[in-house]
Backbone as CSV, one residue per row, in Angstrom:
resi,resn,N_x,N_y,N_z,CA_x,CA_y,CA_z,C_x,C_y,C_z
1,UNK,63.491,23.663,31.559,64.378,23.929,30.420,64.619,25.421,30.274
2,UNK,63.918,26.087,30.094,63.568,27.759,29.956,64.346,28.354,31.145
3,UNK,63.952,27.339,32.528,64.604,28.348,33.490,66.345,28.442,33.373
4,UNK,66.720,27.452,32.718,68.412,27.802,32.895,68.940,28.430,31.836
5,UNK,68.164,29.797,30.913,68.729,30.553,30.386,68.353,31.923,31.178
6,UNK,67.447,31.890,32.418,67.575,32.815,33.714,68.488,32.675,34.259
7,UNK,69.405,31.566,34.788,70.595,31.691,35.408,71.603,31.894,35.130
8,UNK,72.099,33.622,35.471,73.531,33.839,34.980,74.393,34.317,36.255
9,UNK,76.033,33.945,35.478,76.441,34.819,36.622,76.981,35.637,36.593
10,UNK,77.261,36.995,37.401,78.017,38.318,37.263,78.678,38.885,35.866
11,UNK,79.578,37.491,34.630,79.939,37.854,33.697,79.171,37.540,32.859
12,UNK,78.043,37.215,32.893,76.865,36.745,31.769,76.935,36.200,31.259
13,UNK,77.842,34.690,31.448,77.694,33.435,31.016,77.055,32.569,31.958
14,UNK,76.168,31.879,31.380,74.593,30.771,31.706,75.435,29.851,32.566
15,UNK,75.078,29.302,33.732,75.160,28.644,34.888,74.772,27.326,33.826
16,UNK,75.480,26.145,34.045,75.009,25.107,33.770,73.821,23.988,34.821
17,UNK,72.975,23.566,33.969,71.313,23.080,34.839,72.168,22.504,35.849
18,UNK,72.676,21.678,36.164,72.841,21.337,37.775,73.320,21.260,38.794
19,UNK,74.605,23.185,38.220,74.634,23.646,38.752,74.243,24.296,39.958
20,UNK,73.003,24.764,40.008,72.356,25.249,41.092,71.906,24.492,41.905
21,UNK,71.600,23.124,41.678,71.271,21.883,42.199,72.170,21.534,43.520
22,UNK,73.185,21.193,42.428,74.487,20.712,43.434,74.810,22.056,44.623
23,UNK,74.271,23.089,44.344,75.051,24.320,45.318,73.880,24.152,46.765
24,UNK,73.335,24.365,46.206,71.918,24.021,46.944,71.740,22.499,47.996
25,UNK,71.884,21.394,47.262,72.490,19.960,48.120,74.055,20.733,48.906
26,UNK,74.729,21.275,48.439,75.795,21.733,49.383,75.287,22.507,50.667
27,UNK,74.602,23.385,50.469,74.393,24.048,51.176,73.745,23.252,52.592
28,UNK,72.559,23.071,52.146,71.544,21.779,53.232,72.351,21.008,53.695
29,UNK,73.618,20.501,53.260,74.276,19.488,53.839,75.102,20.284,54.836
30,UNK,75.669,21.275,54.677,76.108,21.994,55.580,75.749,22.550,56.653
31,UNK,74.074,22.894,56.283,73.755,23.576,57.485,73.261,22.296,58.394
32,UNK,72.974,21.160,57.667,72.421,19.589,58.600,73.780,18.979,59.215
33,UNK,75.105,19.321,58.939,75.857,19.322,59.673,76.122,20.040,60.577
34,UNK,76.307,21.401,60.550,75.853,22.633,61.807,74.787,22.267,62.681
35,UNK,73.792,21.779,61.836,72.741,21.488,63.176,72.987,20.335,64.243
36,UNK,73.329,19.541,62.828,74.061,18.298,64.162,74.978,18.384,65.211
37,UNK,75.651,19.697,64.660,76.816,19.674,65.753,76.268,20.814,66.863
38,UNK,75.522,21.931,66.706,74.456,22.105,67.872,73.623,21.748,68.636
39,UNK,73.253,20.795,67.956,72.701,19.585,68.703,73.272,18.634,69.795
40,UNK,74.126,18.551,69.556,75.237,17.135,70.088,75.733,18.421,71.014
41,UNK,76.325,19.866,70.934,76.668,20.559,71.714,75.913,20.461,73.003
42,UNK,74.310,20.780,72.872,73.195,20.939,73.693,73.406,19.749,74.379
43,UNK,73.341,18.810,73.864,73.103,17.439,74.536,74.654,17.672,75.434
44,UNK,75.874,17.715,74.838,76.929,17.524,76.098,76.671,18.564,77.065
45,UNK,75.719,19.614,76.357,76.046,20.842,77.661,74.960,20.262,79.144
46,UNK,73.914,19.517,78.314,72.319,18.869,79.435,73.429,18.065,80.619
47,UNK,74.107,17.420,79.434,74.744,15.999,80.686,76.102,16.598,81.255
48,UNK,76.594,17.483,80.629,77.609,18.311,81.992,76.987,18.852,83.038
49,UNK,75.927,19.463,82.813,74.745,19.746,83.889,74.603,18.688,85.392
50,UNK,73.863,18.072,84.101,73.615,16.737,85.207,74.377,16.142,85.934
51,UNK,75.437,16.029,85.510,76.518,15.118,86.291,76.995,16.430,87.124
52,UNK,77.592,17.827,86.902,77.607,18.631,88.346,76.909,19.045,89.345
53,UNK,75.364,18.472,89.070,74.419,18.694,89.866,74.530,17.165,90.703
54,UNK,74.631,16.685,90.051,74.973,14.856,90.900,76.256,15.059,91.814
55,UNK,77.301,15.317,91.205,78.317,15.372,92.053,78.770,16.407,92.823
56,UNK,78.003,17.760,92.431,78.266,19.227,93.082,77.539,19.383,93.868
57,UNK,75.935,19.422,94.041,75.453,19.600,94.831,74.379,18.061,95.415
58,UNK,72.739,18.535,95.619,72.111,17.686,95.903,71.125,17.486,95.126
59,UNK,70.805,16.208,94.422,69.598,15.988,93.537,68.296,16.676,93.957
60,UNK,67.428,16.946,93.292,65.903,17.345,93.081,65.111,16.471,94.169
61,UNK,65.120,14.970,93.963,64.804,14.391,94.614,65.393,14.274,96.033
62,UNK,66.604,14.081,96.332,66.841,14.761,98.252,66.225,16.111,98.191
63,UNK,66.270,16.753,97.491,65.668,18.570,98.315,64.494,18.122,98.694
64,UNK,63.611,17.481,97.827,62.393,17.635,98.525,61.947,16.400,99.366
65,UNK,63.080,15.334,99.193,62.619,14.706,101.039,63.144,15.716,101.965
66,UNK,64.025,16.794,101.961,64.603,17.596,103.118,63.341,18.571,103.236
67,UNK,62.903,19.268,102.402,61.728,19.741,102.806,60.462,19.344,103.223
68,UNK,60.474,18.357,102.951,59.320,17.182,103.445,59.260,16.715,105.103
69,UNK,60.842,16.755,105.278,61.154,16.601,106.711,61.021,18.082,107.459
70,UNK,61.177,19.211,106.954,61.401,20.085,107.387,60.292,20.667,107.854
71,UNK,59.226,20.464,106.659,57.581,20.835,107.209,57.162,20.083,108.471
72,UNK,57.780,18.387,108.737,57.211,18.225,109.411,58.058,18.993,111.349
73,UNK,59.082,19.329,110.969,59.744,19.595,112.254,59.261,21.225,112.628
74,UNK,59.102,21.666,111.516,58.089,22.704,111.667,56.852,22.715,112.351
75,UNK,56.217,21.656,112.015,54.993,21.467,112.943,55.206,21.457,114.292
76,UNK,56.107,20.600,114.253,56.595,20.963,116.051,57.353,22.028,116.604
77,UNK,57.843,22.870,115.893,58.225,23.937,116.226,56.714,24.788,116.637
78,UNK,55.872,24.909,116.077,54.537,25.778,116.326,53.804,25.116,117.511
79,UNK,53.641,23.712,117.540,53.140,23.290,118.434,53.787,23.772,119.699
80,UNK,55.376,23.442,119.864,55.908,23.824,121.041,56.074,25.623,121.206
81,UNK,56.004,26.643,120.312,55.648,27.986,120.753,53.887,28.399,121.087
82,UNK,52.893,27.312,120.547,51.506,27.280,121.281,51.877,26.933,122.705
83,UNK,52.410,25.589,122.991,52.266,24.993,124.043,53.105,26.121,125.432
84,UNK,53.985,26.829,124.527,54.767,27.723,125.892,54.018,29.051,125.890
85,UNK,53.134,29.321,125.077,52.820,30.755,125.183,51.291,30.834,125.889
86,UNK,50.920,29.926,126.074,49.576,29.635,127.147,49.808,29.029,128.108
87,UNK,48.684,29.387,128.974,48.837,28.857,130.273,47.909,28.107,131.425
88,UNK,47.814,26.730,130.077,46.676,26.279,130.477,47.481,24.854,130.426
89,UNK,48.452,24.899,131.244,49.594,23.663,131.811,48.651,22.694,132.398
90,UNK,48.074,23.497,133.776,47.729,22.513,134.903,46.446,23.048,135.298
91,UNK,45.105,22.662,135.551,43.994,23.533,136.155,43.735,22.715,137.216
92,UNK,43.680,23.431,138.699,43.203,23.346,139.834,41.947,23.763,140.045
93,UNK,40.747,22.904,140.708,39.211,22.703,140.693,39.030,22.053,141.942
94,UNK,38.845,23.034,143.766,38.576,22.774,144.305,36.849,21.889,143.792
95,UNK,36.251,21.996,145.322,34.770,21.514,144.986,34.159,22.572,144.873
96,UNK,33.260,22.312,143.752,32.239,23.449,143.644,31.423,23.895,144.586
97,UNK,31.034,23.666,145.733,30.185,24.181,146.872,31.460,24.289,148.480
98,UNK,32.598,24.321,147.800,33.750,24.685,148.522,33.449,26.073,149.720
99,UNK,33.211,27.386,148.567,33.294,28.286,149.267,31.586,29.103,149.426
100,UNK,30.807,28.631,148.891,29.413,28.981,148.539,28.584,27.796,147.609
101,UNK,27.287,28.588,147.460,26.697,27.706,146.518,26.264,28.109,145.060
102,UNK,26.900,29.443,145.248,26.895,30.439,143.709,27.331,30.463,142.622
103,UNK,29.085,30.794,143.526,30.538,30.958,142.800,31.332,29.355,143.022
104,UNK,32.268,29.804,142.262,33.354,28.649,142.520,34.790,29.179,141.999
105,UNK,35.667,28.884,142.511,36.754,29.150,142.392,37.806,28.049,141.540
106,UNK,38.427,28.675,140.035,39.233,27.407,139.499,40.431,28.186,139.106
107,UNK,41.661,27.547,138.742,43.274,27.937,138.702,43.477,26.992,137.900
108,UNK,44.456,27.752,136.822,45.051,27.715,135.550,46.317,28.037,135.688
109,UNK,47.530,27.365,135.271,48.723,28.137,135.173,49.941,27.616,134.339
110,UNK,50.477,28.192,134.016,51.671,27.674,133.333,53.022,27.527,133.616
111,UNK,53.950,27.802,132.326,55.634,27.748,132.999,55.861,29.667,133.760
112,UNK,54.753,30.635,132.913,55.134,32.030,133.221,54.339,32.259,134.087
113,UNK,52.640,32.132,133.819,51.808,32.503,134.624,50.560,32.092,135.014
114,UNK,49.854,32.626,135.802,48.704,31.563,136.754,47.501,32.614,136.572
115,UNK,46.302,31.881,136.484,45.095,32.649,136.586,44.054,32.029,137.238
116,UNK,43.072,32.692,137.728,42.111,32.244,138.721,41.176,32.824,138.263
117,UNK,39.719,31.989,137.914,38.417,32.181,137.429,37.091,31.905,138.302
118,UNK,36.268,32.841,138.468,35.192,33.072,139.188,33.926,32.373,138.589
119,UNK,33.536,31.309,138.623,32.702,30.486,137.984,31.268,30.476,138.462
120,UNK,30.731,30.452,137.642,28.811,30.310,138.605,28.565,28.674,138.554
121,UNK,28.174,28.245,139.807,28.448,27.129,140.035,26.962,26.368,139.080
122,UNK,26.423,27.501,138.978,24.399,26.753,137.939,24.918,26.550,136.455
123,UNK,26.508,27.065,135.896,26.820,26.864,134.762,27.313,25.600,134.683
124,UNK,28.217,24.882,135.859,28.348,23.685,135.919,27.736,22.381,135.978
125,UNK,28.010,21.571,135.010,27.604,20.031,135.072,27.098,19.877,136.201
126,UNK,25.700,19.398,136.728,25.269,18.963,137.980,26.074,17.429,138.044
127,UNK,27.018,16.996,137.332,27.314,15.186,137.907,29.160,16.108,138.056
128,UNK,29.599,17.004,138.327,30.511,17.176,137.883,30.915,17.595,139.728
129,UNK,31.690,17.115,140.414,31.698,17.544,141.928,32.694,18.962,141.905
130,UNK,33.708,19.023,141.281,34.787,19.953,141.453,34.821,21.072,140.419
131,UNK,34.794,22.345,140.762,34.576,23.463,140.206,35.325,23.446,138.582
132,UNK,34.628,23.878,137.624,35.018,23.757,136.194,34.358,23.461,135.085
133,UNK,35.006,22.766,134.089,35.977,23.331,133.521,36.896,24.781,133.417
134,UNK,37.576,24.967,133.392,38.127,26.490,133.225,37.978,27.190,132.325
135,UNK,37.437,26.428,131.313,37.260,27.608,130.121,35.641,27.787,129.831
136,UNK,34.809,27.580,130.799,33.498,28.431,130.915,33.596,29.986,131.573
137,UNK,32.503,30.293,130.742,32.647,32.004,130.990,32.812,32.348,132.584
138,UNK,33.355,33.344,133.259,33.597,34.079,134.789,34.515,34.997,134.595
139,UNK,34.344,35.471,135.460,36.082,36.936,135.914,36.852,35.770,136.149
140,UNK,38.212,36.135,135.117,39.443,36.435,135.552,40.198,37.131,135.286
141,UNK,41.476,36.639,136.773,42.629,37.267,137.151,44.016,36.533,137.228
142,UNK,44.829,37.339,135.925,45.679,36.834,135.509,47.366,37.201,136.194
143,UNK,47.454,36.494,136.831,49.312,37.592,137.058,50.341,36.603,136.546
144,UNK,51.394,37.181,136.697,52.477,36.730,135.742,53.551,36.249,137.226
145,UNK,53.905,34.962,137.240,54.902,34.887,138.026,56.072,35.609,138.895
146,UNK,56.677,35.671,140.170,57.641,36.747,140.285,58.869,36.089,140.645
147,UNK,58.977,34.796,140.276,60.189,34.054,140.626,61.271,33.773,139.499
148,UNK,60.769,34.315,138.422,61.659,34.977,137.386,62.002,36.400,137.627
149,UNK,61.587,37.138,139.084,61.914,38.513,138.352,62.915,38.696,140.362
150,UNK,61.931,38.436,140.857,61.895,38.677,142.275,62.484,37.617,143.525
151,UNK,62.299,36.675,142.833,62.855,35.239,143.159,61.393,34.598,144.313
152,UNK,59.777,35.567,144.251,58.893,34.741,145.496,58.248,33.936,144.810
153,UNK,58.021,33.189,145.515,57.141,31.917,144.667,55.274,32.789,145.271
154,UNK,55.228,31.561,144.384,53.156,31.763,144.222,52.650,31.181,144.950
155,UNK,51.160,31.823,145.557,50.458,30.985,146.394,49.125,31.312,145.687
156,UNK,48.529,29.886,145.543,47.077,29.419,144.960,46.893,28.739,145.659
157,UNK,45.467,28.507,146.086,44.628,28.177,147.126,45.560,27.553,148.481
158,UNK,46.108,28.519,148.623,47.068,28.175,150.072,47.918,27.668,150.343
159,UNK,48.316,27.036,148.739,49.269,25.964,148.220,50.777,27.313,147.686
160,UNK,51.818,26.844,147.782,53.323,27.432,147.734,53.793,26.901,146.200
161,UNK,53.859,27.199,145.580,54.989,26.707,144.386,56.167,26.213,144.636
162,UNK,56.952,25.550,143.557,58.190,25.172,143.819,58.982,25.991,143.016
163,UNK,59.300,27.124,142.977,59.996,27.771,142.191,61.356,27.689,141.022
164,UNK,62.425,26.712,142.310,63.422,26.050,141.389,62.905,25.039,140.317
165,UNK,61.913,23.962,140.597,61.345,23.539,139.651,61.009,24.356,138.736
166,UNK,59.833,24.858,138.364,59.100,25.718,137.669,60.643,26.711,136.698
167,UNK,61.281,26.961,137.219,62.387,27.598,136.826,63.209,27.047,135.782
168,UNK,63.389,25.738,136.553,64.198,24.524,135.721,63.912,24.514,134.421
169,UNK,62.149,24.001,134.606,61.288,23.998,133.632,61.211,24.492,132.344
170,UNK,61.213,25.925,133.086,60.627,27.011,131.810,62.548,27.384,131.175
171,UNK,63.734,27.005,131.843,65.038,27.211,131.022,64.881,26.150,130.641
172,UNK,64.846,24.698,130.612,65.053,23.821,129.515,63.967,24.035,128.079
173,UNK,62.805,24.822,128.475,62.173,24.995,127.110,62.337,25.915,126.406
174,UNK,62.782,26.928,127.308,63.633,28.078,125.980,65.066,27.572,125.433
175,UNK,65.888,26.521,126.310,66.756,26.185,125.460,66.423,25.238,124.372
176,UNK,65.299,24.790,124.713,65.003,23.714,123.623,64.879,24.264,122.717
177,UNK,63.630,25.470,122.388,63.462,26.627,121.462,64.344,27.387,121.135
178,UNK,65.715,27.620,121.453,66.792,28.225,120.697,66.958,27.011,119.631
179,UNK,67.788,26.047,119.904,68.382,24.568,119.263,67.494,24.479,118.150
180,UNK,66.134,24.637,118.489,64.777,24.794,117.340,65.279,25.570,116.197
181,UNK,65.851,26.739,116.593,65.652,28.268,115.690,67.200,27.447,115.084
182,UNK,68.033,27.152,115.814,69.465,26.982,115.189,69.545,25.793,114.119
183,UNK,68.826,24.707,114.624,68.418,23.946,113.633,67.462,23.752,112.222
184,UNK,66.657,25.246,112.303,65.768,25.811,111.079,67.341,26.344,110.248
185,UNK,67.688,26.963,110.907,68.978,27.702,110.363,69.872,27.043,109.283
186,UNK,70.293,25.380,109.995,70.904,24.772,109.414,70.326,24.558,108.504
187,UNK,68.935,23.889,108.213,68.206,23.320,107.232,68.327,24.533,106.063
188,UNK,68.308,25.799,106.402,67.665,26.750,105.505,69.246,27.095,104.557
189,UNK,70.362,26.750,105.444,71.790,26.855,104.895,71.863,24.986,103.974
190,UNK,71.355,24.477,103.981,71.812,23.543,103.767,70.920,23.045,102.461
191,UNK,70.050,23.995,102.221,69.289,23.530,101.195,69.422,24.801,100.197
192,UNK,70.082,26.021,100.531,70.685,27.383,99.597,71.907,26.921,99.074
193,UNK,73.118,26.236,99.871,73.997,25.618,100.083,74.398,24.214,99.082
194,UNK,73.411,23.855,99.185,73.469,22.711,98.761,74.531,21.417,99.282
195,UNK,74.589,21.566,100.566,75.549,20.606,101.625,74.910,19.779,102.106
196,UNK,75.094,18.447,102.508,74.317,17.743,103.258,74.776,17.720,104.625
197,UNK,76.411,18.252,104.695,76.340,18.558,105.932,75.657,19.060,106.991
198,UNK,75.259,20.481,106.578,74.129,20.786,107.301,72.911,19.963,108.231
199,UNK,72.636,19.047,107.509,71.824,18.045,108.170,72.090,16.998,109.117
200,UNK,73.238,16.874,109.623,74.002,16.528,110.445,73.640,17.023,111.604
201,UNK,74.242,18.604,111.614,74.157,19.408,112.577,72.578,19.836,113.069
202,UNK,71.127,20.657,111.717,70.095,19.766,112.032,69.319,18.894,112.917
203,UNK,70.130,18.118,112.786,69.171,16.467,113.223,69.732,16.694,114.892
204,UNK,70.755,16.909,115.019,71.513,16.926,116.787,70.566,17.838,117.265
205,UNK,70.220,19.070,116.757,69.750,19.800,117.013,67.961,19.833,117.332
206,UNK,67.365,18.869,116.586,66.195,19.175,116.757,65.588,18.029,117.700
207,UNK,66.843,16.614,117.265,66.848,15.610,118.612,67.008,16.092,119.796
208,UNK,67.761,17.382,119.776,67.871,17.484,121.383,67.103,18.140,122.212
209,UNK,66.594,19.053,121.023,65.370,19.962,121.360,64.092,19.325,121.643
210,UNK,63.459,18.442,120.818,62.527,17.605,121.679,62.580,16.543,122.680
211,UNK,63.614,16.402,123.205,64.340,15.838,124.388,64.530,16.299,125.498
212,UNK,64.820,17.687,125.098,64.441,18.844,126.158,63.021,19.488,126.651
213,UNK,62.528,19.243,125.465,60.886,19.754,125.771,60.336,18.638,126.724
214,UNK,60.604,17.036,126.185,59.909,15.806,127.326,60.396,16.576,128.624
215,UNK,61.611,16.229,128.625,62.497,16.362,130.025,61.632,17.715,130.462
216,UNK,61.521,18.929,129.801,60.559,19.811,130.489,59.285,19.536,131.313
217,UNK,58.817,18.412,130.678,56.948,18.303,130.883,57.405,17.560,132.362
218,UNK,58.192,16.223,132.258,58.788,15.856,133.459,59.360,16.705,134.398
219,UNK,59.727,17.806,134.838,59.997,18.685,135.477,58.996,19.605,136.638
220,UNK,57.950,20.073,135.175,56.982,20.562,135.894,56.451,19.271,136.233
221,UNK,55.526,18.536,135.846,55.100,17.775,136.432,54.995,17.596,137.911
222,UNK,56.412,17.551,138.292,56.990,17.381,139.588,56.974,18.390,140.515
223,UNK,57.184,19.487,139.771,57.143,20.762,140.505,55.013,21.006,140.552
224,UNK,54.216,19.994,139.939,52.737,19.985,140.486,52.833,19.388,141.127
225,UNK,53.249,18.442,141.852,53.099,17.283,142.645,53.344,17.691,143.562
226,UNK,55.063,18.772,144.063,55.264,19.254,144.747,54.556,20.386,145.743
227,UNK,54.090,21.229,144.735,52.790,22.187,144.983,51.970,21.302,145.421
228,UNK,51.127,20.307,145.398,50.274,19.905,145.871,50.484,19.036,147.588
229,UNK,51.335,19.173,147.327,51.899,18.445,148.699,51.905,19.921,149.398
230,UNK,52.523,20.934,149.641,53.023,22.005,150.140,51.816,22.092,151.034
231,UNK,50.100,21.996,151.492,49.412,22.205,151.805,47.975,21.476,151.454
232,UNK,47.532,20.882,152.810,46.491,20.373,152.408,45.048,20.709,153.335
233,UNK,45.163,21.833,153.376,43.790,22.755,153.724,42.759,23.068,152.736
234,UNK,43.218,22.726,151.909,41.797,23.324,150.696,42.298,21.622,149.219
235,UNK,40.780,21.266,149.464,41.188,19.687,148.503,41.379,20.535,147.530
236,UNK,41.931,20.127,146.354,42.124,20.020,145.153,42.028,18.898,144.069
237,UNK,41.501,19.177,142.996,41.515,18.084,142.037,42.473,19.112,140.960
238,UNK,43.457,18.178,140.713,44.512,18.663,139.023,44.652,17.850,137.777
239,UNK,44.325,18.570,136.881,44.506,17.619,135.824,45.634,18.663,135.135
240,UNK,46.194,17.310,133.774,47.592,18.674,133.189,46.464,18.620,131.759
241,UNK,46.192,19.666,130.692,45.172,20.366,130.048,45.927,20.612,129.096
242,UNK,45.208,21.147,127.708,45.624,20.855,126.553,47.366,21.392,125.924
243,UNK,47.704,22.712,126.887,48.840,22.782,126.407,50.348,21.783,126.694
244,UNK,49.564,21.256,127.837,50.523,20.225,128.009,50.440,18.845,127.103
245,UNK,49.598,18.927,126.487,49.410,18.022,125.402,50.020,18.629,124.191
246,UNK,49.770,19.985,123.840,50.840,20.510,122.922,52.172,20.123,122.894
247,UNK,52.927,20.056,123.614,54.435,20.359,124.054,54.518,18.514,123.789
248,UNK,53.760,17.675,124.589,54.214,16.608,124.151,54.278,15.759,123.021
249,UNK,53.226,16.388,122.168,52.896,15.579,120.566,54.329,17.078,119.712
250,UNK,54.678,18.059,120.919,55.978,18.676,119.710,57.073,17.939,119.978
251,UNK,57.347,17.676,121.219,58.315,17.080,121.454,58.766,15.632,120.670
252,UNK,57.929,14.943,120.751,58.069,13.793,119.559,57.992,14.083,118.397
253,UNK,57.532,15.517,117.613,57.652,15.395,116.293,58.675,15.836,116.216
254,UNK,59.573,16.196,117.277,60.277,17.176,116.678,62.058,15.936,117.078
255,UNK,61.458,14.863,117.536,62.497,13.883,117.733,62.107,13.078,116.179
256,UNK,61.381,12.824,115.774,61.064,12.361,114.618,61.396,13.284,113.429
257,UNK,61.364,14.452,113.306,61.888,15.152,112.246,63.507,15.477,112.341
258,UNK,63.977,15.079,113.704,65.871,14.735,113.766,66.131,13.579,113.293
259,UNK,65.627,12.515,113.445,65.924,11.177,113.248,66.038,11.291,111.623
260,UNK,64.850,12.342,110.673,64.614,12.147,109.625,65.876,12.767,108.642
261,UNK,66.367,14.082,109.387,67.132,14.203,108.971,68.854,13.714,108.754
262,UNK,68.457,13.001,109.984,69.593,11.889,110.215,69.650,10.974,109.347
263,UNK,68.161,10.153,108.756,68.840,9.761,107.987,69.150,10.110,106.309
264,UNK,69.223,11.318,106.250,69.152,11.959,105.442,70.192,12.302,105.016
265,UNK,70.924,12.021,106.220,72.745,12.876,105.876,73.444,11.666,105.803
266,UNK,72.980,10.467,105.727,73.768,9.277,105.568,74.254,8.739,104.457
267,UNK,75.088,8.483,103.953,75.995,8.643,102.360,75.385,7.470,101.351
268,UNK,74.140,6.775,102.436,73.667,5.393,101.913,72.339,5.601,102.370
269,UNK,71.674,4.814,101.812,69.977,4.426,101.808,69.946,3.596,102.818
270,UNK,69.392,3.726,104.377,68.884,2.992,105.240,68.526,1.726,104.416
271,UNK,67.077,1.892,103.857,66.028,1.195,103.514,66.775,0.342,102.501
272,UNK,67.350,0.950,101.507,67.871,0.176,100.175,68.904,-1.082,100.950
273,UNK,69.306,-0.304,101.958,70.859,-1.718,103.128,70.168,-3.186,103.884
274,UNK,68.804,-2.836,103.996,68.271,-3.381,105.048,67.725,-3.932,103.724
275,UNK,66.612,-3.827,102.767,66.151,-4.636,101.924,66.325,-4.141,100.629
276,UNK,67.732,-5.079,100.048,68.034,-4.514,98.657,66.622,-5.033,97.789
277,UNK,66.745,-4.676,96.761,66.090,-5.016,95.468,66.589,-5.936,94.893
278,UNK,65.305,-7.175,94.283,65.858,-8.315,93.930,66.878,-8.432,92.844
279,UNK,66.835,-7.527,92.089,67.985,-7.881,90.995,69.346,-7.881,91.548
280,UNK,69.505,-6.654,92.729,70.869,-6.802,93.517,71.014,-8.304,94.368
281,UNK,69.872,-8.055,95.101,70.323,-9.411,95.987,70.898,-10.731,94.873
282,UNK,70.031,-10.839,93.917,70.539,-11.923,92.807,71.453,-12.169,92.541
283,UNK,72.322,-10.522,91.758,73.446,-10.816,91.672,74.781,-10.449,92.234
């Protein structure tokens, strides 16, 4: 009661009591309309969002199956720069009491280069007939091929190389390893990008590259077989050794991380075509 002979205005006549009431319900109603309509703004601005991210670029969920695929083609990318940068392709292991009863003589080599290790034959397995493993301690001597530079082939234990092989070889795996780098490329444009094209190009790319790496291992291979034929004055036992096991577990991942991206760039769900979900099949 008291308070509405405090309320005056500017000409000093008394505000009537519910007066201030009603200004006050005006007000709140106004600003709960402002809010509503900032509200409802926010909300159209979320779902304009959403829908140009749906139709502009690529959902949250494809990026990270593309990176998911990408780690794994990665793996084979490392595997296949282990597998080419050592040279522990093929090891040759006459018999251990070949040339003495001390030493022994074993050969290592790759697509670049060959090494020969001086072994003490008392370090070797007594059930083991042929000089080795190669990676027990001895001198070695490492040289680097000259049929990349010079065009002569190599001679290990009396045995000739096949040079055009070996040659063949080592260009289909650096081309494979370009296609590698060109196909990181795509992926790395295609996920800044936001194209799925990219993955197209990708997938050709990393299919062909571990296609090239098999076709490599098959190459040399042949070009050992060949070498081993060239001379048969000094036996030999060959086995092909862990980097050649590298190159082949890259080569398949790296046909498996094309395929993945293949189907990745497809405008439809493999899986969803082949087995819809029952509510679709229903109706």
């Amino acid at each position: 009661m008291w308070s509405t002979f405090f309320l005056h205005e500017e000409d000093g006549r008394p505000i009537p009591p519910g007066a201030g009431v009603g200004a006050g319900a005006g007000t709140l109603g106004l600003t709960g309309v402002m809010g509503g309509r900032g509200a409802g703004a926010g909300a159209m601005g979320v779902k304009r969002r959403a829908k140009a991210s749906t139709s502009g670029g690529m959902s949250e969920v494809q990026e990270g199956k593309i990176k998911l695929a990408f780690f794994v083609a990665i793996v084979g990318v490392v595997l296949t720069v282990l597998g080419l940068g050592t040279e522990y392709w093929v090891v040759l292991s006459p018999p251990k009491n070949f040339y003495n009863n001390q030493t022994c003589l074993a050969a290592h080599y790759g697509l670049w280069k060959g090494c020969t290790r001086t072994l003490w034959v008392a370090d070797i397995d007594p059930e083991r007939e042929s000089c080795g493993p190669a990676e027990l301690p001895g001198e070695s001597n490492c040289t680097y091929f000259k049929f990349y530079t010079t065009g002569e082939n190599a001679v290990i234990f009396q045995k000739t190389t096949e040079k055009s092989l070996n040659v063949a070889a080592a260009m289909m795996a650096l081309f494979g390893l370009f296609l590698m780098v060109t196909g990181a490329i795509c992926i790395t444009t295609a996920l800044s990008k936001g194209e799925s094209f990219f993955l197209k190009a990708a997938s050709v790319c990393f299919i062909l590259s571990g296609l090239l790496i098999l076709l490599s291992l098959i190459v040399f291979n042949q070009s050992v077989l060949s070498f081993l034929a060239s001379d048969h004055s000094v036996p030999l036992h060959h086995e092909l050794s862990w980097s050649v096991s590298c190159v082949g577990f890259a080569g398949a991942i790296l046909i498996l991380g094309g395929t993945l991206f293949l189907l990745l760039a497809l405008p439809f769900s493999p899986w969803r075509r082949c087995f819809p979900p029952k509510n679709e099949s229903d109706s």
